[in-house]
N, C-alpha and C positions, 0 to 999 in steps of 0.2 A: 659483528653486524654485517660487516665487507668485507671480505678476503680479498686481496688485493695478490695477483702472481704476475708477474714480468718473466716474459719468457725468450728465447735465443732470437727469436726471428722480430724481438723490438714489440711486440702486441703486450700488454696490461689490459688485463682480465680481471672485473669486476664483479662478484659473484654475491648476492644480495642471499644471507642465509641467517636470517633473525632467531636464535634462540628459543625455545622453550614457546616457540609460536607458530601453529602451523601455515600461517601465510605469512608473506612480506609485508609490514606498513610504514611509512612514512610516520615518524616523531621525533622526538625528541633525537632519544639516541641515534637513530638510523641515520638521521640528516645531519649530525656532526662526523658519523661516519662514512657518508657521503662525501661532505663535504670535503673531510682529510685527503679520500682517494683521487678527488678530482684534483685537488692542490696537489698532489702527490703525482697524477700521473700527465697533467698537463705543463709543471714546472722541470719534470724531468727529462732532458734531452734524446735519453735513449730510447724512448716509448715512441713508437710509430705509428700507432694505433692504439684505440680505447675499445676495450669490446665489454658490453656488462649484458649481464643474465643471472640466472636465480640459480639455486642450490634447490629450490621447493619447487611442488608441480607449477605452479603460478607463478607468475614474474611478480607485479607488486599491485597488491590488492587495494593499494588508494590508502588515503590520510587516516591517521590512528586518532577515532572521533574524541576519545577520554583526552586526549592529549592535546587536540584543537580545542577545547571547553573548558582546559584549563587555565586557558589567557583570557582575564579579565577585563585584561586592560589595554586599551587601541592600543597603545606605544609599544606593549611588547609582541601582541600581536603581528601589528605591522613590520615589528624589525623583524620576526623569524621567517615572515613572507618575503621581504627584503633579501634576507639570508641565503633564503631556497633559490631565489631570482639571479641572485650574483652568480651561485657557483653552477647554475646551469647556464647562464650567460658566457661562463669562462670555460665552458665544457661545450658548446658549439662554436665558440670563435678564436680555441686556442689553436686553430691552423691545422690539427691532426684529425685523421679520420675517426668518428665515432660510431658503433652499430650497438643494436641493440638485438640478440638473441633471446626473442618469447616465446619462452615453452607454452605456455598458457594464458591466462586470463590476466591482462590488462587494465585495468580500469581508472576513473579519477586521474590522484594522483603519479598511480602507476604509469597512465598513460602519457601521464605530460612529460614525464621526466624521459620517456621513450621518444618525445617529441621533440626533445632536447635534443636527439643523436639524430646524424645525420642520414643514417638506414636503419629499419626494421624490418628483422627479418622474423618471419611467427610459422610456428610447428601447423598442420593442420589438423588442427586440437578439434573434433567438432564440437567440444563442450567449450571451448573459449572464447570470451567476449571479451571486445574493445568498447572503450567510450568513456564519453565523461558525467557518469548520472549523478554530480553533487546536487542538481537542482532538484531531484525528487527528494532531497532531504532539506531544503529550504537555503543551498549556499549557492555559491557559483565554485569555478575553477580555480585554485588560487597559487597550481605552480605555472602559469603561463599559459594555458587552457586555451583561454576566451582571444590570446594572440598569436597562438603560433598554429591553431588548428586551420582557421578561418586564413590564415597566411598561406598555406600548406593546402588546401581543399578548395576553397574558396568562400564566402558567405555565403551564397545560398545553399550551398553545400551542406555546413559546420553548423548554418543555426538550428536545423531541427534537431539538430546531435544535442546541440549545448541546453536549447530550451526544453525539451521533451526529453532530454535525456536516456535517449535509446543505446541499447548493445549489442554492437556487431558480432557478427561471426568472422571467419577470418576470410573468406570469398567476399564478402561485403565489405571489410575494412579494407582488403586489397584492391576493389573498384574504383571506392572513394578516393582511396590515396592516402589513407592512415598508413598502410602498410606496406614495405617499399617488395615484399615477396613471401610469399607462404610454398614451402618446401615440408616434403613429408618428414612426420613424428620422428626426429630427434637427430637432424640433421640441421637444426637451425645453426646449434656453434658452429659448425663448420663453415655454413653457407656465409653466417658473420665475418669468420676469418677470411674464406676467400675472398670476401667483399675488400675490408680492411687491408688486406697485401696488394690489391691490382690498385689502389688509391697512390696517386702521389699530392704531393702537400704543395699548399695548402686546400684543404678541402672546408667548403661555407654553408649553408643553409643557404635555400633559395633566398627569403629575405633580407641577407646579409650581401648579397651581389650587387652589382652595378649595373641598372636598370631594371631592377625587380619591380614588378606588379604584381598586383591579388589576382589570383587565376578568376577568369569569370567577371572580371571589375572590380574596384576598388568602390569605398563609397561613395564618391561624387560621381558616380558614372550615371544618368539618366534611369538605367537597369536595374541599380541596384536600391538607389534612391528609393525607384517603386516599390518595390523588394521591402524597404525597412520600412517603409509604412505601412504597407500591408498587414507585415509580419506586429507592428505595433498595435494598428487596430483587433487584431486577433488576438494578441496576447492580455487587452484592454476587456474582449469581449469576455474571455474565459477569466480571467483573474479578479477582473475589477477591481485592480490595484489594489489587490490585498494581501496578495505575497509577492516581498520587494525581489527574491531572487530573479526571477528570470526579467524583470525589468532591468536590473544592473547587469544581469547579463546581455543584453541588450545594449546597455550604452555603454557597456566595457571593451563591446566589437564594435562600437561608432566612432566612441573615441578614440580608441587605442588604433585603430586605423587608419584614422589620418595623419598619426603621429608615425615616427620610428617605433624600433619594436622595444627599445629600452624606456623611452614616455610611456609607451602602451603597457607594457608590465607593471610602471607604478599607478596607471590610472586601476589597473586589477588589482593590485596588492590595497588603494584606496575602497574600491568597493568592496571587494574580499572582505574587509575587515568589518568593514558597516554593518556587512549584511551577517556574517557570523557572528557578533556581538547583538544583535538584532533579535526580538520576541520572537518572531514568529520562524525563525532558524533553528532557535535553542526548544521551542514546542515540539517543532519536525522530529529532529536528531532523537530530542528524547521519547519520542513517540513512535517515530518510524523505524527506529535503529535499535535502541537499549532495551525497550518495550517491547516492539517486534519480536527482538531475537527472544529475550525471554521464554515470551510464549510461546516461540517457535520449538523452543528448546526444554517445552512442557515443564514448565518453572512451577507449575501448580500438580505437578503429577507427587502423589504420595511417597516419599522415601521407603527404601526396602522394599519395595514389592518386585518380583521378577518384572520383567520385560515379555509381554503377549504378543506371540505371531498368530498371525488369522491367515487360512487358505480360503474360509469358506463364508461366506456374510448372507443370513438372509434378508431381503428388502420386503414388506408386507407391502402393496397397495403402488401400484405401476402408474400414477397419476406424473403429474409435472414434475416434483418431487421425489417419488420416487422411482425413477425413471432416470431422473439424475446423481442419486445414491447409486443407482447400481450401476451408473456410466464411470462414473469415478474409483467405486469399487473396484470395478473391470480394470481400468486404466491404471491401477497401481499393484496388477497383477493377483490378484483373489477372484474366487468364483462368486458370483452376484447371482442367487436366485430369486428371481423378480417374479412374486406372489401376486394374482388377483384374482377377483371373482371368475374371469372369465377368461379360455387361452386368447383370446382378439385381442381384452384388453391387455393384456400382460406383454401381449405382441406387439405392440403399438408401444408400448413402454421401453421396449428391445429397439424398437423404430427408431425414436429420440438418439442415439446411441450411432444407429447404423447412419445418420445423416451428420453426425457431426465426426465422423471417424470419415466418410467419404469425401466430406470439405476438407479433412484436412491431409486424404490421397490427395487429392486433387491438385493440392497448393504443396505437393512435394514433402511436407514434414510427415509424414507417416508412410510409410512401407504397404502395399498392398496385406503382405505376408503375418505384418504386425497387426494391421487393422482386422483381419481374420482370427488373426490370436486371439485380439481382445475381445471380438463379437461373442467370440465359441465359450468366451467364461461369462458369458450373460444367459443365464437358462429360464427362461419365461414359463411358467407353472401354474396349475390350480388346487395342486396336491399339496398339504400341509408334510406331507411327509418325505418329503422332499430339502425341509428342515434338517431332517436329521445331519448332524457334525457339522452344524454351523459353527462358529466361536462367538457372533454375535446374528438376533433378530431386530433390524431395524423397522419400528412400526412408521408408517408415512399414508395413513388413510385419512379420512375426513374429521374435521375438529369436534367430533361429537363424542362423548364419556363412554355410549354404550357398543359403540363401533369398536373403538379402539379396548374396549373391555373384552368384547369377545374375541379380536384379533389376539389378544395377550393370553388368554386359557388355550386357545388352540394353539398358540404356538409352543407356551408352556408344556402341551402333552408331549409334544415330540421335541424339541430341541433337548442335548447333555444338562446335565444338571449342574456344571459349570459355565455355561452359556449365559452371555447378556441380553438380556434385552432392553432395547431405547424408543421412546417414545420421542418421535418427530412433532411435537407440538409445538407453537408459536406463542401460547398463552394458555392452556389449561396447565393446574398444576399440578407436579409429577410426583407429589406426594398423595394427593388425593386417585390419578390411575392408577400408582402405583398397589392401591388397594382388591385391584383385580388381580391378583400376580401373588402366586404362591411361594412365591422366594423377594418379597420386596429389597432386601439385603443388593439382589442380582438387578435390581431395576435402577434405569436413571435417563434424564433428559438428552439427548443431542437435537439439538436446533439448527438445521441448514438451514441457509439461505438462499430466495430463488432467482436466478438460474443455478444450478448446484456446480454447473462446471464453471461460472464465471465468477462465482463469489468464497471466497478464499476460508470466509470465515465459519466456525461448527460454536454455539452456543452449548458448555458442558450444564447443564443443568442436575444439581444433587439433592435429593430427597431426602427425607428425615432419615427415612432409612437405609439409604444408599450406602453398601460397603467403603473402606477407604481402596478396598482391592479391584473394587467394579468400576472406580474415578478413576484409577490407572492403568487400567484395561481399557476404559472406553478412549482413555485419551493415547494412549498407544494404536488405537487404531484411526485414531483423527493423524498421527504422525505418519500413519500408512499411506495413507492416503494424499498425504502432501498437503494438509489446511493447517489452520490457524487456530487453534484452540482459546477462547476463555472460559474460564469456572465460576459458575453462579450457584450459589444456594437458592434454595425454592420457594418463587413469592406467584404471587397472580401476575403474571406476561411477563416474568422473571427479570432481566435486565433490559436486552434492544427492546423488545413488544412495548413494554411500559414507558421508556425515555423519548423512542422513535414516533410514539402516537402525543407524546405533547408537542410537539412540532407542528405535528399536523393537527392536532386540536387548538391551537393557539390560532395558527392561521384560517380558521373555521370561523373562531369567536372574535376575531378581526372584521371577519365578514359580517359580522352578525350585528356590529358595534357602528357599520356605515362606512368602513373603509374603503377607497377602490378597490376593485379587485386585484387588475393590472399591478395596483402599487405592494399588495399582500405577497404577491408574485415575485416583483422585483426585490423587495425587501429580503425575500428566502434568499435569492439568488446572492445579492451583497452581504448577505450572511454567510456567503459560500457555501452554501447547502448546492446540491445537486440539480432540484429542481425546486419552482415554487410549492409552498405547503397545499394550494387548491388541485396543481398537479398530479401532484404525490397522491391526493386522496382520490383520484381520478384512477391509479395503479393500480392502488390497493383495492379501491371501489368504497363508496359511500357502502356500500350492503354490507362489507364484513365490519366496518368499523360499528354497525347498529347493531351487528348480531355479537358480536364483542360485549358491548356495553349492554346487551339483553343477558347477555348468561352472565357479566359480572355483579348487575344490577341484582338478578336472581341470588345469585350464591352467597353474596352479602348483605341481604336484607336493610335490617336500619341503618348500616353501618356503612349502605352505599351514599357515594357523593358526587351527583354529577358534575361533569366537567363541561367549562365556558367550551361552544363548538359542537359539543354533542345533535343540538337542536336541530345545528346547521346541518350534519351529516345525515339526523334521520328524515328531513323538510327534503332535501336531494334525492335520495333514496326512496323517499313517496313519488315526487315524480316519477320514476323511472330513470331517472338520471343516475345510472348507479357506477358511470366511469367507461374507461377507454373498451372494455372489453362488448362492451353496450352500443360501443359507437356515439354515447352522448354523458356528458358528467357537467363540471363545471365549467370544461371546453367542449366543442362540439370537434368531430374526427371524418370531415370529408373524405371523401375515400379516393376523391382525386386533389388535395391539397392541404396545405399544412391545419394542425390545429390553431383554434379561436375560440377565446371565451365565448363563454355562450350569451348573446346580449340578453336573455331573461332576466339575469341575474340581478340587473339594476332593479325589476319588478320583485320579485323576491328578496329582495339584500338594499334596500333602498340607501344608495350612497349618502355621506352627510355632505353639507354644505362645505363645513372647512375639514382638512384632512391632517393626519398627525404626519410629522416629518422622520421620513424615511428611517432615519437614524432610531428614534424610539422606536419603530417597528421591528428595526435588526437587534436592538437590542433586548427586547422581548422574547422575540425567539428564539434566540443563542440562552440567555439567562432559565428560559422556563423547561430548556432542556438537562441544564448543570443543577439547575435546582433539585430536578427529578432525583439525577445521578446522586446526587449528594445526599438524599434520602436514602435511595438504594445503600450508600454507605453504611448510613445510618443505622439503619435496620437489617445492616449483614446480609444481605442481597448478592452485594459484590464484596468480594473477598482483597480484592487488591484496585488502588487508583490505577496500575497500570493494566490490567485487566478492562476498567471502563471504558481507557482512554484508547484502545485497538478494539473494543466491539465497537465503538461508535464511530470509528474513523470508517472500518469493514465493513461492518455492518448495515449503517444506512447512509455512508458518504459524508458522516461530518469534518466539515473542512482542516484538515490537519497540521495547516500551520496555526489553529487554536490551539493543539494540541491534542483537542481531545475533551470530553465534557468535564470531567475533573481538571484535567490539561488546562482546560481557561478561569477554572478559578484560582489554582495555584498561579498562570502567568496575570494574573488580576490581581492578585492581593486576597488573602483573605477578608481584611477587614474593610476594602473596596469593593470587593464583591457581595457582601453582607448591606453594605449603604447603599446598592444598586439594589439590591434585591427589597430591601426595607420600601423605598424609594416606589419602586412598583407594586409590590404590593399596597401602598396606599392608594396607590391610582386604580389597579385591575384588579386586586381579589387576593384572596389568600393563598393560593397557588404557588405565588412568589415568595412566600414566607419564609427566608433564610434556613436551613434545619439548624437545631442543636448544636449539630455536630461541631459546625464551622465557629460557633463562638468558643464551645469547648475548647474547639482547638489551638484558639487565638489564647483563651484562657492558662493554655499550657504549652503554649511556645511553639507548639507540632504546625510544619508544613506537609502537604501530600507529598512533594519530593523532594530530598537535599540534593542533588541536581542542577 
């Protein structure tokens, strides 16, 4: 795990080289191995210096999550936190100099344990990042983080690092003072060693000296006081105490600072453990992390089938959409020929492209040279023929059957007869346009979402008769392009469309029922939704949610059943009120100050007398969204719970220390979330009505995940 070498001139060399793993992580083994070398080279007299570095391109890529997950229990938990604290404690204050040689990427745990030695010195790696981002997976710091950064930097410094969770580069960790020198590619050991020989002993950590202060103030300084209030109200604003991490990281840097730094390590190893033994931790991890990677790692792509390169991608229809397919296209190196009726509009499609490549000349992350690359692979057209040796036709025109039926025969005539074609649809379904299309075998769903360069995630949507070789092809080109893949089989709004609009239909028929509005609002919000549901339909606009429910109402005749809320969006939409893009919806959108509801709405929406408590409200809308998903299960829609629980984090912001819409029935219980759902349905309608599935399951011992 450590190779340990003692060489002539008194230095012991720590070389972090894990086995049969392409990075370094912090568990079990590595930290007994650790542990040995520090007892090893700080108990031994002839060692004049500790110098540690990797054997891999990265120093240590942070805690081995399988291996944190697997302490159930606070007491052992805390002792291995305990454990990690002692022998980095005995590795800064054994008197001998310690450096730290980073070839690369830092992170979490990586980083702390770099935090332990008394220099670090880092390659100028430009793909390497420093930082501690446990909090985006719902933890905090837990080898000494939240005390030796904020020591070392100072708090005003270290907290946007610890609560937001950001990664430096090494110019920026060198500002801050993470980094004690960044020396060019592959001169780091050296720079360590001549660090470590010019040291005579003993050498201490700032903190460890005789009249050390917090750079910047300690917390009782009048400055910083302000400082953590501030930073309290803000964390109060966005979280509404509902995910405990960056609260205790918060009072891991209040407390542990006014202590020494050996109290302040146990007030962290105390939260550490809380908050990783904690729901809404163990949702994150399994959601953000195991699930993520998963999909990232196209866990749903069909075995045996080769692996498809694309040079050539055509985009149909140069609108918002697609306009952002081929910005992305572009940007991961493929030619984007961006289709429309007209060269202006096609132009203007190209446009989108040229303005966001020039923001980011501007802001230094792009090359003039590159930004010109990437322009020249975006070809704006009106000629079908121009198709020709595509590998894939991405359609992205307007949600109408016979539009997108003629886009698909004309491109059919001229694209290879191994070529894809995808229908950017939201909600028609891809087995029904698929019936325009002379090779339905070669057809299938990909569902972006809008803005296409800010949202990570591509809905795989597969038709009756969608090849297993055309799922694996489409999804090798979502891996090209650097998103996020889930696989849904083919329903009416497939998965996000259908789950995402009872959200916002719920909060409609709240409306409709005499709730305040303000309080509809708040409730999404403490649900941790992104924005209120009256918002949200203010985005999307009352008009497409009626034209939605006008062609599903059509398609399915008796078999349609309208949904509580409907009323509400087509009553909005007669006004005129059809949303932000209108300039007036259920908020009104001055154009010299912030939005406000619209006080109409009391006349329309007549409030009741007494009003239900917030809590019922939040838990309506979180429930009527799982419920959906749980049908979706049901009815083989979704293919996998961890597929639902990353469309709905991606896709429309559901708050991810629930986990996820599946994610919160399994952290619920099943048989708890069944008497919540029973429960409401009595009160609101059938909507709520448990599926099948979940008693089934209860009936046959099955959880969504052993996890």
């Amino acid at each position: 795990m450590i190779d340990y070498e003692l060489d002539a001139e008194g230095i012991a060399t720590l070389t972090w080289g894990m086995p049969g793993r392409s990075q370094n992580v912090i568990n079990g083994e590595s930290c007994a191995a650790l542990l040995a070398a520090i007892d090893l080279a700080t108990k031994d007299e002839s060692v004049k210096g500790i110098l540690m570095k990797s054997g891999k391109p990265d120093f240590i890529a942070g805690g081995d999550l399988d291996w944190l997950l697997e302490a159930d229990r606070a007491a052992d938990l805390f002792e291995r936190t305990l454990a990690l604290h002692g022998a980095l404690r005995r590795l800064e204050t054994c008197g001998k100099p310690v450096a730290a040689a980073i070839s690369g990427t830092a992170l979490g745990g990586g980083l702390e344990i770099a935090l332990a030695c008394h220099y670090r010195v880092a390659s100028d790696n430009p793909n390497a990042r420093y930082g501690l981002p446990e909090v985006t997976l719902g933890v905090l710091p837990g080898g000494g983080g939240t005390q030796r950064l904020p020591r070392l930097i100072g708090i005003q410094n270290s907290l946007p690092l610890l609560l937001e969770g950001a990664k430096l580069g090494a110019a920026e960790a060198k500002k801050v003072g993470i980094l004690s020198a960044v020396v060019p590619a592959g001169s780091e050991v050296q720079a360590a060693r001549d660090w470590l020989l010019a040291q005579s002993m003993p050498v201490q950590q700032p903190w460890d000296t005789k009249g050390y202060s917090v750079p910047g103030g300690g917390v009782s300084s009048p400055a910083i006081q302000q400082f953590l209030m501030v930073s309290n109200a803000m964390l109060r604003a966005k979280t509404y105490g509902n995910c405990p991490a960056p609260a205790n990281i918060l009072s891991c840097v209040y407390e542990g600072l006014i202590t020494d730094i050996d109290t302040g390590l146990k007030t962290e190893a105390r939260y550490f453990v809380n908050t990783v033994l904690g729901r809404e931790a163990r949702n994150m991890i399994r959601s953000l992390f195991f699930s993520m990677n998963a999909a990232n790692k196209l866990a749903e792509r069909p075995v045996g089938v080769p692996i498809r390169t694309y040079a050539r991608i055509g985009i149909l229809g140069a609108g918002m959409m697609g306009a952002g397919i081929a910005y992305v296209t572009a940007r991961a190196g493929m030619v984007a020929v961006l289709l429309d009726t007209s060269i202006e509009a096609a132009e203007r499609g190209k446009s989108y492209a040229r303005t966001l490549v020039a923001r980011q000349v501007a802001r230094g992350r792009l090359s003039q040279e590159k930004a010109d690359a990437l322009l020249a692979r975006i070809v704006p057209t009106t000629d079908y023929a121009e198709l020709a040796g595509v590998g894939m036709a991405i359609e992205a025109v307007f949600e109408d059957r016979a539009v997108k039926a003629d886009v698909t025969r004309r491109s059919e005539a001229v694209i290879a007869a191994d070529a894809i074609f995808a229908s950017n649809t939201s909600t028609l379904p891809i087995t029904g346009l698929a019936q325009a299309s002379a090779r339905p075998a070669k057809f299938i769903g990909m569902h972006f979402f809008s803005p296409v360069d800010k949202m990570p995630l591509i809905e795989v949507i597969v038709g009756k008769q969608t090849s297993e070789e055309t799922l694996a092809h489409a999804l090798d080109y979502v891996k090209a392009v650097g998103m996020t893949p889930i696989v849904v089989n083919d329903s009416r709004g497939f998965y996000t469309s259908r789950v995402f609009s009872t959200y916002v239909l719920e909060g409609l028929a709240m409306l409709a029922e005499g709730v305040a509005p303000a309080l509809v609002e708040n409730a999404g919000l403490q649900a941790g939704m992104p924005v209120g549901p009256l918002a949200l339909t203010d985005e999307v606009t009352a008009e497409l949610i009626v034209k939605i429910d006008r062609q599903t109402r059509a398609d399915l005749g008796p078999a349609y059943r309208e949904r509580p809320g409907q009323q509400v969006a087509k009553r909005i939409a007669e006004l005129g009120r059809i949303g932000r893009k209108a300039g007036r919806g259920f908020y009104e959108y001055p154009q010299d100050g912030r939005k406000y509801l619209w006080p109409g709405l009391a006349a329309e929406f007549p409030v009741a007398t007494t009003q239900p408590a917030i809590s019922d409200l939040v838990r309506r809308l979180i429930a009527v969204q799982s419920v959906e998903a749980a049908l979706c299960m049901q009815e083989g829609v979704l293919r996998s719970a961890r597929d639902a629980d990353v469309g709905a984090i991606l896709g429309w912001g559901y708050p991810p220390w629930r986990g996820g819409t599946i994610g919160q029935i399994h952290s619920t219980g099943l048989a708890q979330f069944i008497a919540e759902c029973e429960q409401l349905s009595a009160q609101h309608g059938d909507r709520f009505n448990p599926p099948q599935l979940l008693k089934d399951m209860i009936a046959r011992g099955e959880v969504f995940y052993t996890r």
